[in-house]
C-alpha positions in Angstrom: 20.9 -10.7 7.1 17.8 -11.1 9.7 17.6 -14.7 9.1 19.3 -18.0 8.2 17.6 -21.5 7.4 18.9 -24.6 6.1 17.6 -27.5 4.6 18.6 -30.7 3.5 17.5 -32.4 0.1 16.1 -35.4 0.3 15.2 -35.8 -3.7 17.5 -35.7 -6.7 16.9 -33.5 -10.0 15.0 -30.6 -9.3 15.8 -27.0 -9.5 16.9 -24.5 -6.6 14.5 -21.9 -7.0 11.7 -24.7 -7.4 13.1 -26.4 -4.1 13.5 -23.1 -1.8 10.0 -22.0 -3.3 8.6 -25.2 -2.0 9.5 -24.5 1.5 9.0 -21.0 1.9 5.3 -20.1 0.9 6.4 -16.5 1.7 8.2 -15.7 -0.6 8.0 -15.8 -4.2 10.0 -17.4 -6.9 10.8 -14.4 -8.1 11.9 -13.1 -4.9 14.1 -16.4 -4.1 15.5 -15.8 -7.6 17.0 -12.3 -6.4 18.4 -14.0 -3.4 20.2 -16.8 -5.0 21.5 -13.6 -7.6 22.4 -11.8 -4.7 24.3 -14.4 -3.0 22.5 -15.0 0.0 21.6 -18.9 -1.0 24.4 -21.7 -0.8 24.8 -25.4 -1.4 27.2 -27.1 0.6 28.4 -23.5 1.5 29.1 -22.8 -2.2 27.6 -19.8 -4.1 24.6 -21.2 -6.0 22.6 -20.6 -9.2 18.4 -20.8 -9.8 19.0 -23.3 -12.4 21.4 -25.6 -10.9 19.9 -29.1 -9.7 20.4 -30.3 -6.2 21.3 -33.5 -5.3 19.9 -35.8 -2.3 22.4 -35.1 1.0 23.3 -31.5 0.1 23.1 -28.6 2.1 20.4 -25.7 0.8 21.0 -22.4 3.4 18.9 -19.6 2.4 19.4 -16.3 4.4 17.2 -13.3 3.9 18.5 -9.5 4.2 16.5 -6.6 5.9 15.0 -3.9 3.5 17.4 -2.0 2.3 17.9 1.9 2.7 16.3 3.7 -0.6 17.3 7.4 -1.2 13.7 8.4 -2.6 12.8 11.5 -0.5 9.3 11.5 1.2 7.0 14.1 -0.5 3.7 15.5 1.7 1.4 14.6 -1.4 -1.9 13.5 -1.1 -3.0 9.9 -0.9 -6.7 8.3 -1.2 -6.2 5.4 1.3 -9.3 3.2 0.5 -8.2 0.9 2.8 -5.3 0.6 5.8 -4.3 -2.2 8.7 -0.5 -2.7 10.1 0.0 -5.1 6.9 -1.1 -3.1 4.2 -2.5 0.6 2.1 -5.2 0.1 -0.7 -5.2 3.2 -2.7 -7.1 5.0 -5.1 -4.4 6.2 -7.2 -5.2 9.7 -9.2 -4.3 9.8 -13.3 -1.0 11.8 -14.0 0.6 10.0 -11.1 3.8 7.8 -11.5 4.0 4.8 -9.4 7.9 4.3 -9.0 10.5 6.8 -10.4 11.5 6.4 -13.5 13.8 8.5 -16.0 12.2 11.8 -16.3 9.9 11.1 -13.3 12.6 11.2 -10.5 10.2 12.7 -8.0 6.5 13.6 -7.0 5.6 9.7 -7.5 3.4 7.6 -5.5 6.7 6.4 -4.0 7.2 9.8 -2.5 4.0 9.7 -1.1 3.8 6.4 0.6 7.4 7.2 2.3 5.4 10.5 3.8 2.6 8.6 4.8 4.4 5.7 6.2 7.6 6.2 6.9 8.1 2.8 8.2 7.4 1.3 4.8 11.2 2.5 4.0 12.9 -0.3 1.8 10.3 -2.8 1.5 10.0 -4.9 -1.4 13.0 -2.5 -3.0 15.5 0.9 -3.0 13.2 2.8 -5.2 9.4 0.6 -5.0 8.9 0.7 -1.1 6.2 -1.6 -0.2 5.0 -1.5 -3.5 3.6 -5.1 -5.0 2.0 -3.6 -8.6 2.0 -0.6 -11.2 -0.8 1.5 -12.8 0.5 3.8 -15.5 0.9 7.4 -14.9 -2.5 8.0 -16.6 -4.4 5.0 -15.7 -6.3 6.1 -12.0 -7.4 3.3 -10.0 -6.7 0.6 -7.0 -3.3 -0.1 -6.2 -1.9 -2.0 -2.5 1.1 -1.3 -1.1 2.7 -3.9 1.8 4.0 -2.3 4.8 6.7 -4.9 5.7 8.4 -7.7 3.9 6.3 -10.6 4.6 3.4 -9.2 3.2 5.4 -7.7 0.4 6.2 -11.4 -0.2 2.8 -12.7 -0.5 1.0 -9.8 -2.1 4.0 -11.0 -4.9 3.8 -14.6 -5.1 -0.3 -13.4 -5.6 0.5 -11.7 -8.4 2.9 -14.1 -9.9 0.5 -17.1 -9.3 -2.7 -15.2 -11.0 -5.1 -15.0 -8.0 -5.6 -11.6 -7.6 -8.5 -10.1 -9.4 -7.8 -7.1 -11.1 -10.8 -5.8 -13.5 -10.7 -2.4 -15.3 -13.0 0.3 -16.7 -12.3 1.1 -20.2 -14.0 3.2 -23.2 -12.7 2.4 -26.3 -13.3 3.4 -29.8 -16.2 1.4 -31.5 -18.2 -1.5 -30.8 -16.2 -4.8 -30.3 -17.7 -7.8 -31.7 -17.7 -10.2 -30.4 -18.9 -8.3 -27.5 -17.3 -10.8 -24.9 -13.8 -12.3 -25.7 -10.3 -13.2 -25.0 -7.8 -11.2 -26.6 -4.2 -13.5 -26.6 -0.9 -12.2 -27.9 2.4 -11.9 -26.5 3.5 -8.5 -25.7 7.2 -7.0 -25.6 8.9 -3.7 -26.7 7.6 -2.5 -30.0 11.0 -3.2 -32.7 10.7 0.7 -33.9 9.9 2.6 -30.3 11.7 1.9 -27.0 9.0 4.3 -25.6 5.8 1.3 -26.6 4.9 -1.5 -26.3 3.4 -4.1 -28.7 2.5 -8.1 -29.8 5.5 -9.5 -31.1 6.3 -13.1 -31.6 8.7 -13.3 -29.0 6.8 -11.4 -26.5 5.7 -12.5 -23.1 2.4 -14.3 -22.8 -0.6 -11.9 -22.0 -4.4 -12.4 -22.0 -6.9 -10.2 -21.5 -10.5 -10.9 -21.4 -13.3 -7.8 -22.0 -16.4 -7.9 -21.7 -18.9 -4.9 -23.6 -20.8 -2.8 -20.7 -22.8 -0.1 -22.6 -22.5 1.4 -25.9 -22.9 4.8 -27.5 -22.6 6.5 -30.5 -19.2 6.0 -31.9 -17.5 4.3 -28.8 -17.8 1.3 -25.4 -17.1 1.1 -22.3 -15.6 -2.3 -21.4 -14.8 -4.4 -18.5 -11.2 -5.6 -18.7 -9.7 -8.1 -17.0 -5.7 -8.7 -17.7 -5.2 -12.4 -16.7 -1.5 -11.5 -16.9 0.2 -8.0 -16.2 2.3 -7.1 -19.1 3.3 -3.4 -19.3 -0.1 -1.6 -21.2 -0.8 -5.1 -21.5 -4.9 -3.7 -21.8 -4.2 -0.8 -24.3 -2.0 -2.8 -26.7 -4.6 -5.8 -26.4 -7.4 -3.1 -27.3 -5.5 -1.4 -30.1 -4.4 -4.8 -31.9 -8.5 -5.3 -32.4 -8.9 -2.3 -33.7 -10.5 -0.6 -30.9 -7.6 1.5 -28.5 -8.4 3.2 -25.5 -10.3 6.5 -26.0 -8.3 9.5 -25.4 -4.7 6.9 -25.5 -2.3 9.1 -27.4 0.1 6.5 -27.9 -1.8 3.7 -29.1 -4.7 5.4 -30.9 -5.7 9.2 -30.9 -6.3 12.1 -28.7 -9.8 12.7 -27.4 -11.7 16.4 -27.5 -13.0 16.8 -24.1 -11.3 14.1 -22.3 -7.8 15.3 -20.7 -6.9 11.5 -20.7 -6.7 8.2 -21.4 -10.3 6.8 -20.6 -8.7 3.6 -18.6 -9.6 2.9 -14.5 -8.8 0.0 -12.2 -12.3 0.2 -10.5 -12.0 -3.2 -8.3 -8.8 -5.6 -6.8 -9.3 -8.5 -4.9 -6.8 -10.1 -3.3 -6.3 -12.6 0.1 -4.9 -10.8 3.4 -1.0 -11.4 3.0 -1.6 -12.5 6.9 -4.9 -13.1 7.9 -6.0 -14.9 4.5 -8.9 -13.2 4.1 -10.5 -12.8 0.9 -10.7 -9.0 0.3 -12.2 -6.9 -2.7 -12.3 -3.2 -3.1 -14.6 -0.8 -5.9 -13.3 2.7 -7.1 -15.5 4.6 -8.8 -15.5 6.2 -12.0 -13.2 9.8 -11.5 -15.3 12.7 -12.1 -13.5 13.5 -15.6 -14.1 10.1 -16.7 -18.1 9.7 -15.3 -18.5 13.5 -16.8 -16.9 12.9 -20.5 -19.8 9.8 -20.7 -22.7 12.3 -19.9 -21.4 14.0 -22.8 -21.8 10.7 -25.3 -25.1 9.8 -27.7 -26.3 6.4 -26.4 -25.8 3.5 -29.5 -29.1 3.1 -31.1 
């Protein structure tokens, strides 16, 4: 443990997460959550619980543990840093990558990579996730940051959690929505017949996506996405329940001719400076497969 502070509570009835979040803007409630879990939070040097209510004149000490070891091996495979300062990577993140490891993608992730590239990044944010704050699917290519220590680990998070980072993606999908700008809200959790997908069921976790028509052709669009939440395929399920799935998304609509694929790219983050506070907002372009499959398409007359 690299750190110990104590607080006294002053008002009755709230929560502990809620109280510890209040005083330490870096770190998420997420993040505190884990803590308390982990047993690194008392009250009145008693193990504690997120839920339980303090009580004015008790004893809050939170203590926060150094990153821990991970046993991911660095792999020498090449990264498209966009973007690099002490606190943080911004990378352009190729399709048929995995972000973390994952059962049947043990190695030759984007976790292997960073641990090449920065070695220092070792056990931030996580054993097997070092440094890093968000995922892209294995096929979706596009903008991803990665912190390089805890406290900016911390704040890229609580970002996240709270909704201010701007996240907008390319997709082509089959036919033309209508209306051509729009909100699409349902909550998404594992699909009841298929571990493997996802899908909008009633007990779900809120997710909204709004998309926005950019050009159409023949028998397709290309949209602007932009998840408010970040549910797992959260844009491809939202896309598919309209009737209009990703192009080239085998498991939510159909294999594309041409297009090696699913036709999905995070083309721009913005985000504060988990130090500084600056406002920061990064482009990727359109992958050369992706730009090249559209050359091939009729224009919508």
């Amino acid at each position: 443990m690299n750190k110990r502070s104590e607080y006294t509570v002053v008002d009755d009835g709230g929560r502990l997460d809620t109280f510890l979040a209040g005083r330490n803007a870096d770190l998420s409630r997420s993040r505190i959550q884990r803590l308390i879990d982990d047993g690194y939070v008392t009250v009145d040097d008693r193990p504690a619980k997120s839920s339980q209510k303090v009580i004015s004149g008790q004893i809050v000490v939170l203590g926060t543990r150094p990153p821990s070891p991970t046993r991911l091996r660095p792999q020498d495979i090449p990264l498209s840093a966009v973007h690099e300062d002490e606190d943080i990577i911004v990378i352009d993140k190729p399709a048929g990558m995995t972000v973390h490891p994952s059962p049947g993608h043990e190695d030759w992730t984007l976790a292997n990579a960073v641990l090449a590239y920065a070695p220092d990044i070792e056990g931030v944010g996580g054993e097997h996730r070092p440094g890093i704050v968000h995922r892209l699917d294995k096929d979706t290519s596009g903008l991803i940051v990665v912190a390089k220590h805890e406290r900016a680990h911390a704040n890229l998070s609580k970002q996240f959690e709270m909704r201010t980072v701007k996240k907008m993606y390319l997709a082509l999908v089959v036919g033309h929505p209508s209306p051509e700008e729009a909100d699409v809200d349902g909550p998404i959790g594992r699909h009841p017949n298929s571990r493997q997908q996802m899908a909008i069921v009633s007990k779900g976790r809120a997710a909204i996506t709004r998309y926005r028509v950019v050009q159409t052709y023949m028998d397709v669009s290309l949209v602007e996405a932009r998840p408010k939440t970040g549910r797992t395929h959260q844009i491809r399920v939202h896309m598919a329940s309209i009737g209009h799935p990703v192009v080239g998304d085998t498991t939510y609509g159909n294999a594309a001719p041409g297009l090696p694929r699913q036709f999905l790219h995070a083309y721009q983050l913005g985000f504060q400076h988990p130090i500084t506070s600056e406002g920061m907002e990064f482009t990727s372009e359109l992958p050369d497969e992706l730009r090249s499959y559209l050359n091939t398409l009729s224009p919508h007359l």
